[in-house]
C-alpha positions as CSV (number, residue, x, y, z in Angstrom):
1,X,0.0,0.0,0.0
2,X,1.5,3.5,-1.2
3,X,1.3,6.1,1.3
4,X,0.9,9.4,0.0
5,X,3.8,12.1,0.2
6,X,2.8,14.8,2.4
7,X,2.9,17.9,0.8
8,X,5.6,20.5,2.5
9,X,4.7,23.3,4.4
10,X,5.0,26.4,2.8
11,X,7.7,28.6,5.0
12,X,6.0,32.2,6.2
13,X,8.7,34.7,7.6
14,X,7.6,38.7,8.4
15,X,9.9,41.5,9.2
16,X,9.8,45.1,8.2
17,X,10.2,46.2,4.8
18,X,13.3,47.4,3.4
19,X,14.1,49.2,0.1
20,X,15.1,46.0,-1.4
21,X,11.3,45.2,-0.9
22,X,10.3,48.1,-3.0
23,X,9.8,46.2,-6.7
24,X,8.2,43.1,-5.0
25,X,5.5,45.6,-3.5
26,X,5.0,47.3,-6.6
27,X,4.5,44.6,-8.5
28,X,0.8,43.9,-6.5
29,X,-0.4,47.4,-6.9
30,X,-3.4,48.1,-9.0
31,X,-3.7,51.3,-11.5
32,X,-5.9,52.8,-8.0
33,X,-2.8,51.7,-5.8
34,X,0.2,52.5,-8.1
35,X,3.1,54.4,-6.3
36,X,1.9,53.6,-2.8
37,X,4.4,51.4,-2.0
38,X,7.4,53.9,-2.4
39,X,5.3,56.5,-0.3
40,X,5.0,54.0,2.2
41,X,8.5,53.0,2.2
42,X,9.6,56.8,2.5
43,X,6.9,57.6,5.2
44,X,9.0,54.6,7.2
45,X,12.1,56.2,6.5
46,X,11.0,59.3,8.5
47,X,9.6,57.0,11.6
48,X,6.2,56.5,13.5
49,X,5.5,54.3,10.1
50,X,5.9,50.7,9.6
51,X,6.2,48.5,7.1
52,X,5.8,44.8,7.5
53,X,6.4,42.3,4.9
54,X,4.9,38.6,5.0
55,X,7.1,36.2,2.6
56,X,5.9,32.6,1.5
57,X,9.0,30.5,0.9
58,X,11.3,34.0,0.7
59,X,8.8,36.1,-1.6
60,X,6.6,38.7,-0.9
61,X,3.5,37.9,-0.5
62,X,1.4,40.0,2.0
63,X,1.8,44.0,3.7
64,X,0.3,45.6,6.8
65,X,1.2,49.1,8.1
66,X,1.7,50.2,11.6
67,X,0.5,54.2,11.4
68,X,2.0,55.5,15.0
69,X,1.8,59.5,14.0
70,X,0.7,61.7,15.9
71,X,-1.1,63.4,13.2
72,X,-3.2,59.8,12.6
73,X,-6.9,59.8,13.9
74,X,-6.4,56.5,15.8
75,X,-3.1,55.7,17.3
76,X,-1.4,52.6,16.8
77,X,-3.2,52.1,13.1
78,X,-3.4,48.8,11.9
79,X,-3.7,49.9,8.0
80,X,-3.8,48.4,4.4
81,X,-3.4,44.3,5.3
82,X,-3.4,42.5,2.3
83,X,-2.2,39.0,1.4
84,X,-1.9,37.9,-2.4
85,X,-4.9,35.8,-3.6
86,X,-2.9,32.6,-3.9
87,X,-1.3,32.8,-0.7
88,X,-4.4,33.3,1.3
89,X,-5.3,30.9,4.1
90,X,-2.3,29.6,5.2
91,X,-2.0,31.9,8.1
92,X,-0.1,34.7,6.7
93,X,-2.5,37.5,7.6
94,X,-2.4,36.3,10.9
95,X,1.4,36.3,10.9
96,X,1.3,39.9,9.7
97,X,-1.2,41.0,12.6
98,X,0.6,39.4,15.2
99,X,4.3,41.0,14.1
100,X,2.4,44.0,14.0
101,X,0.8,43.6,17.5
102,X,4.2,42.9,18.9
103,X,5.9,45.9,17.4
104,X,3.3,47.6,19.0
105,X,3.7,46.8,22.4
106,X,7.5,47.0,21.7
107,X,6.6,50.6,21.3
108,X,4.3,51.3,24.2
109,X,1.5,50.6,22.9
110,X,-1.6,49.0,25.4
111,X,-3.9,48.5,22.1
112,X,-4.3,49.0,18.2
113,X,-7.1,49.7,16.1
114,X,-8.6,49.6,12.5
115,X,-10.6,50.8,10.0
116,X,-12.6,48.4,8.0
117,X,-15.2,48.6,5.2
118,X,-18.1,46.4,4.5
119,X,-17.0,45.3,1.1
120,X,-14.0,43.5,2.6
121,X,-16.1,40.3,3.8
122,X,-13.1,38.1,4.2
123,X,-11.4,41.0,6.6
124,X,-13.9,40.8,9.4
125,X,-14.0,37.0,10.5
126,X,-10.2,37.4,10.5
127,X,-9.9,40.0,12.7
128,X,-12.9,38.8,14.8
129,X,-10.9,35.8,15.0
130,X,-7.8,37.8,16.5
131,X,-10.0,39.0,19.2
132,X,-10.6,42.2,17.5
133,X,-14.1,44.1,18.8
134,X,-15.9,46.5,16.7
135,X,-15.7,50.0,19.0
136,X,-19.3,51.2,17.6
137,X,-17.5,54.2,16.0
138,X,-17.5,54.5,12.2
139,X,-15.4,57.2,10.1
140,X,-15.2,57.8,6.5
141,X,-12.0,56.5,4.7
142,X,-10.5,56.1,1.2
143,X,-10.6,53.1,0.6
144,X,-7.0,51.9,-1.1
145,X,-7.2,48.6,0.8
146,X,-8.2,46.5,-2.2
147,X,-4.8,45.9,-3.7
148,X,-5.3,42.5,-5.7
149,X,-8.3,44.5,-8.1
150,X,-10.8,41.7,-7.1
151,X,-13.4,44.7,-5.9
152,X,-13.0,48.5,-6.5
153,X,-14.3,49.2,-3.2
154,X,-16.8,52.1,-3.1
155,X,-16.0,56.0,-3.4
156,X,-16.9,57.5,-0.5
157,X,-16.2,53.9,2.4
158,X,-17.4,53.9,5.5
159,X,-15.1,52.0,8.0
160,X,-16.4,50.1,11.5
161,X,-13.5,50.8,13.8
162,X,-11.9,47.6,16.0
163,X,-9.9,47.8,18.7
164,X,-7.6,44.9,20.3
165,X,-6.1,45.7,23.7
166,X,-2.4,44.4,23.7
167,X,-2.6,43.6,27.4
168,X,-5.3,41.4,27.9
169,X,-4.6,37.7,26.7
């Protein structure tokens, strides 16, 4: 009787960006999201900014932002997650949240919060999942989160706003 081969793990490893992650990045953009990716990159150069890379076997496959300005509305900002449609569900936007938590509290932070829309079903059971809890506040947002071009999003978004507190486990 044959046993089947199992099939190998795929290896996920997050960290923050670098410039050398610049041309990978820009290669997921959509004609909405073009030239984000180097503002984003230059926004980290000047600090409070962060941006986290998720690889699958050493490429880039996934980016979430850590917003810590002072000018930003809700401070630490969980912003712009997105994994690459074939990469999705093997725990890489998980990965990416939890780096991102931890960078938080390495900063000082006590919680995090983010802005999400209602045309990004597949967002809110993962972040429910990660024990975050709508607030009950909503704001209006561009919406630039749909990277991979599967939705345009609408105009004029409204976001729920989550919260996770980073000391409570």
């Amino acid at each position: 009787m044959a046993i089947p081969a199992q099939e190998a793990q795929p290896r996920l490893d997050v960290r923050l960006a670098t410039a050398d992650d610049r041309a990978a990045l820009e290669a997921n953009e959509t004609s909405k999201t073009a030239g984000l990716s180097a503002a984003y990159l230059d926004l980290q150069a000047e600090g409070d900014f962060y941006v986290v890379v998720g690889l699958v076997d050493g490429q880039v496959r996934g980016r979430v932002i850590l917003d810590c300005r002072p000018t930003t509305e809700l401070v630490p900002e969980m912003k712009l997650l997105w994994v690459v449609p074939d990469a999705r569900r093997q725990g890489l936007g998980a990965a990416l949240t939890s780096y991102l938590e931890r960078l938080a509290t390495k900063l000082g932070y006590n919680e995090i919060f983010l802005g999400v829309t209602p045309d990004n079903p597949a967002a809110i059971p993962l972040y429910i999942s990660l024990d975050y809890t709508p607030t009950g506040a909503h704001r209006s947002a561009v919406n630039l989160s749909v990277i991979d071009g599967e939705n345009g999003g609408t105009d004029e978004p409204t976001e729920a706003i989550y919260r996770k507190s980073l000391t409570v486990r």
